[in-house]
C-alpha positions in Angstrom: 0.0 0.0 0.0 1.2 3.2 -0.9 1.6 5.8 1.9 3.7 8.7 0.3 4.1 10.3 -3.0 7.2 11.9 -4.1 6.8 13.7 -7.5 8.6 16.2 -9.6 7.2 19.2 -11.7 8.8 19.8 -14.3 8.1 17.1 -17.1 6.0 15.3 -14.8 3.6 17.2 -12.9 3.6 20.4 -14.3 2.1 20.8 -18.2 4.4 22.4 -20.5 2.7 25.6 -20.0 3.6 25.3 -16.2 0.2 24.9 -15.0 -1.0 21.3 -12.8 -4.2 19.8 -14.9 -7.4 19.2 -13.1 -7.2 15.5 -13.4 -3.8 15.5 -11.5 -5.3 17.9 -8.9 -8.2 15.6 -8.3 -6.3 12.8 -8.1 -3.8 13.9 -5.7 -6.9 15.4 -3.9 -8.3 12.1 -3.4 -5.3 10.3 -2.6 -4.6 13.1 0.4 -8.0 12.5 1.5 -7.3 8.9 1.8 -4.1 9.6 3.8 -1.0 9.4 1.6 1.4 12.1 2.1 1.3 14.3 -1.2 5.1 15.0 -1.3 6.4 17.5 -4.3 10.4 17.1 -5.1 11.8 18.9 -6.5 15.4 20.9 -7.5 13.5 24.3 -6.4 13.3 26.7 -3.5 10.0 26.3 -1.4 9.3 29.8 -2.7 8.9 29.0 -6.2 6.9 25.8 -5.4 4.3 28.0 -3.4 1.3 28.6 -5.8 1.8 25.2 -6.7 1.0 24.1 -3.3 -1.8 26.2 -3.6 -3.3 25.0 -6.0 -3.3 21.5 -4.7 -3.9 22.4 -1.4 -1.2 20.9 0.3 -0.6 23.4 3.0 -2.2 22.0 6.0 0.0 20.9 9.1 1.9 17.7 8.1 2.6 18.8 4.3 6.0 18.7 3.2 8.1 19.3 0.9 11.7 18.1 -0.7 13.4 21.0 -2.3 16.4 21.9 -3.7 16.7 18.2 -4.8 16.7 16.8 -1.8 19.0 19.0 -0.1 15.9 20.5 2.1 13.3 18.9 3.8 10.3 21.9 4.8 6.9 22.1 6.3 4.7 23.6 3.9 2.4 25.5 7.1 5.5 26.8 8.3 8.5 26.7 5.6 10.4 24.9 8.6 13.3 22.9 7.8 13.7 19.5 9.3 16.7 18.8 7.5 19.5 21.3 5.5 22.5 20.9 3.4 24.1 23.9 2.2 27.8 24.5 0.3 30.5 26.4 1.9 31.7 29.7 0.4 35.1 27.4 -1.2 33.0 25.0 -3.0 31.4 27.9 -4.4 34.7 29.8 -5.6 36.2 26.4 -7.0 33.5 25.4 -9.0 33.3 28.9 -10.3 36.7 28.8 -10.8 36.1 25.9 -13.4 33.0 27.1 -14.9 35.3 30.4 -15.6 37.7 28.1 -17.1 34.9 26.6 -19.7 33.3 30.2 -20.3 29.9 28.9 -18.8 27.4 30.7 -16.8 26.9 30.1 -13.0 24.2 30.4 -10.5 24.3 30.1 -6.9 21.0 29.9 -5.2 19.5 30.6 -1.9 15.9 30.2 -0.6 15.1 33.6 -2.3 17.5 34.6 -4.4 19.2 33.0 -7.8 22.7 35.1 -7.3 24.5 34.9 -10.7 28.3 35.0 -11.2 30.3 36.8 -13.6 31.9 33.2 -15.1 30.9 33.7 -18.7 31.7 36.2 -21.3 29.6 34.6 -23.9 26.7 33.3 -22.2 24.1 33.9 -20.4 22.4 32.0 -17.8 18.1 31.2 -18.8 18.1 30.0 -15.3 16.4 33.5 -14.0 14.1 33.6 -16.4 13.1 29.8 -15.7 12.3 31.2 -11.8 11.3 34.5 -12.3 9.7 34.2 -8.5 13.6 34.5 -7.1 15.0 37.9 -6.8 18.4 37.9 -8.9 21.2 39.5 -8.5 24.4 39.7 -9.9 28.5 39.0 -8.5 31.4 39.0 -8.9 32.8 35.9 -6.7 35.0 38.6 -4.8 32.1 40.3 -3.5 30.6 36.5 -2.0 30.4 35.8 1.5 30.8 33.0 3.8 27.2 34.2 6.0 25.5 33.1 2.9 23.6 30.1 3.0 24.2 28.7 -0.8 21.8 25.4 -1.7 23.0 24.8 -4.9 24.7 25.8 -7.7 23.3 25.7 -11.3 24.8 26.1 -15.1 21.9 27.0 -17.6 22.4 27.7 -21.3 21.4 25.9 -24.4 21.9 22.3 -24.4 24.0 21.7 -27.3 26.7 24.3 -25.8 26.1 22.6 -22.2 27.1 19.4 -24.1 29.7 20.4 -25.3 31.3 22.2 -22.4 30.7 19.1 -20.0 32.9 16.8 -22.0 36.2 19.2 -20.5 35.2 18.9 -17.2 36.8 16.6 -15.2 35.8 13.3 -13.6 36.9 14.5 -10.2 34.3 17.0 -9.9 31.7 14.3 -9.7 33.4 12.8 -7.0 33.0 16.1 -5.0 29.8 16.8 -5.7 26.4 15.6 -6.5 26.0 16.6 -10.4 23.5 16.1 -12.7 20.9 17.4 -15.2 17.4 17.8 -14.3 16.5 19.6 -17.7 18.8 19.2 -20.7 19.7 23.2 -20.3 20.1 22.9 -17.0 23.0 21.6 -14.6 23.0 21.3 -11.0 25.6 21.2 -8.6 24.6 20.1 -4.9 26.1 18.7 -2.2 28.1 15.1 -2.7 25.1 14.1 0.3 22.2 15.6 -1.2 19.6 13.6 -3.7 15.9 13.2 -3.8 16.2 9.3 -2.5 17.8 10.9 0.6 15.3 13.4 1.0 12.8 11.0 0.6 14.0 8.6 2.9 14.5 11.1 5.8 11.0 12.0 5.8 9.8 8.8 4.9 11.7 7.5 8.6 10.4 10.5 10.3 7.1 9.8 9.0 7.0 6.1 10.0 6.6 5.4 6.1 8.5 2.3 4.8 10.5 2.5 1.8 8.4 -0.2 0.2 4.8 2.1 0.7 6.7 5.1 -1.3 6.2 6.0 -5.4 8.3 8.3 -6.9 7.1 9.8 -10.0 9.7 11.9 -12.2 11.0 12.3 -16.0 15.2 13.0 -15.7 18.3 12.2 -14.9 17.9 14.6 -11.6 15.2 12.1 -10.7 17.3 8.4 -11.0 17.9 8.0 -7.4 14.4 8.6 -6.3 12.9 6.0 -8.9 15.4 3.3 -7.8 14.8 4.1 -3.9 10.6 3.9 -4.1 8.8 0.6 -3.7 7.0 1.9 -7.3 9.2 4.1 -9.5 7.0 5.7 -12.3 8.5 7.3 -14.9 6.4 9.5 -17.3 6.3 8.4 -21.1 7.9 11.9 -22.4 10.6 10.6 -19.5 14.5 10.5 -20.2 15.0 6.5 -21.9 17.8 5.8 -19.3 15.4 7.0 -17.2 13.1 4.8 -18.0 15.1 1.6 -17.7 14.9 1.0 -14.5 11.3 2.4 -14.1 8.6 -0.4 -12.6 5.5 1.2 -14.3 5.8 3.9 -17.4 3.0 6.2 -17.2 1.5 8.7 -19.6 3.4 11.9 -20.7 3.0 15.3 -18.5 0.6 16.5 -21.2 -1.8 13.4 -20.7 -2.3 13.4 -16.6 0.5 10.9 -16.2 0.3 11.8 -12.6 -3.3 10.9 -12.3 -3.0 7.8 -14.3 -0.4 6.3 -11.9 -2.1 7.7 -8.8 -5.5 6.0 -9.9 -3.5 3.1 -11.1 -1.6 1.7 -7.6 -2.9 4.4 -4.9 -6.4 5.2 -5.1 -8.9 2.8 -3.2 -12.8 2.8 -4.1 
């Protein structure tokens, strides 16, 4: 029986116009009236998840939320943290250091704010304009400080350039940190700790929620470790096809309520 759903927007829940579908609000409606935990995860801020919680009414004391792929674990009431990971101020500088190097843009974000550096004299980073809700501002690295609490770091630019760039970068960095794509524009650079399956697994043990009554529902690579952790991994048909692999149930694309479908499938009861 599944107690706790872990989903992602973009790709999954979220239409391509950004909006959640009435079927997928129902369902996840139904399936919070019935008692499973409602769970969005995803690699945002809790701020720029907000009117999404609105819309599906998720928060009521005991709603949570796993941001900043997984690096963030928050009370949707309260925006409470019960767990944090965070990079220190030399992280940041190295890795900006190397996206200097390979003339890419970098983004350092905070709960509120998407604080981009000066690494690129070519390109420039869509990541604002993907989360126009954060405030943005613009550094140097000199002017960073170490009483700034940085959740993550992202590189967004067009994914052919992206490509490109990545095959330069060395191995070693993936040693050091968590890195992945969760769009194929966007890269993200989080703590070597931090994933969605840890997230998920935190709450799930404060929660009292066995790994085997969890479904995970997501469409990229940013969502691998969350699809092999839950009992039920769904992956959405418009998914990534690595992705996919190792999902236990393929469900209809974003477009077609593939939240719903898998919902109604193995979680709703009549």
């Amino acid at each position: 029986m599944i107690k706790l759903i872990a989903i992602d927007l973009d790709g999954t829940l979220l239409r391509d116009d950004k909006t959640i579908s009435e079927g997928n609000k129902v369902a996840l409606t139904k399936a919070k009236e019935q008692g499973v935990k409602v769970v969005l995860c995803t690699g945002r801020p809790l701020l720029a998840v907000e009117s999404y919680l609105d819309r599906l009414e998720l928060r009521d004391e005991g709603d949570y939320s796993i941001t900043f792929n997984g690096g963030s674990i928050q009370k949707n009431d309260t925006g409470e943290e019960l767990l944090s990971y965070s990079l220190s101020l030399e992280e940041v500088k190295s890795v900006a250091e190397v996206m200097t190097e390979l003339d890419l843009p970098l983004d350092i974000i905070t709960t509120d704010t998407c604080i981009h550096l000066t690494t690129s004299t070519s390109k420039e980073s869509i990541y604002p304009s993907l989360n126009p809700l954060l405030k943005t501002v613009t550094k140097s690295v000199s002017e960073l400080d170490d009483k700034t609490v940085y959740n993550k770091m992202v590189v967004g630019t067009d994914p052919a350039y992206l490509d490109e760039k990545l095959k330069e970068l060395s191995s070693e960095w993936y040693e050091i940190f968590n890195i992945m794509k969760s769009r194929d524009c966007l890269l993200e650079i989080i703590h070597k700790e931090v994933s969605k399956a840890n997230g998920i697994d935190l709450l799930a043990k404060e929660l009292g929620i066995k790994q085997s009554e969890v479904m995970a529902i997501g469409d990229e690579e940013n969502d691998v470790s969350m699809i092999e952790y839950a009992g039920m991994g769904v992956v959405m048909e418009n998914g990534n096809s690595e992705l996919k692999k190792i999902a236990q149930f393929i469900t209809k694309t974003n477009q077609e309520d593939g939240v719903a479908h898998a919902v109604e499938t193995f979680v709703l009861v009549d």
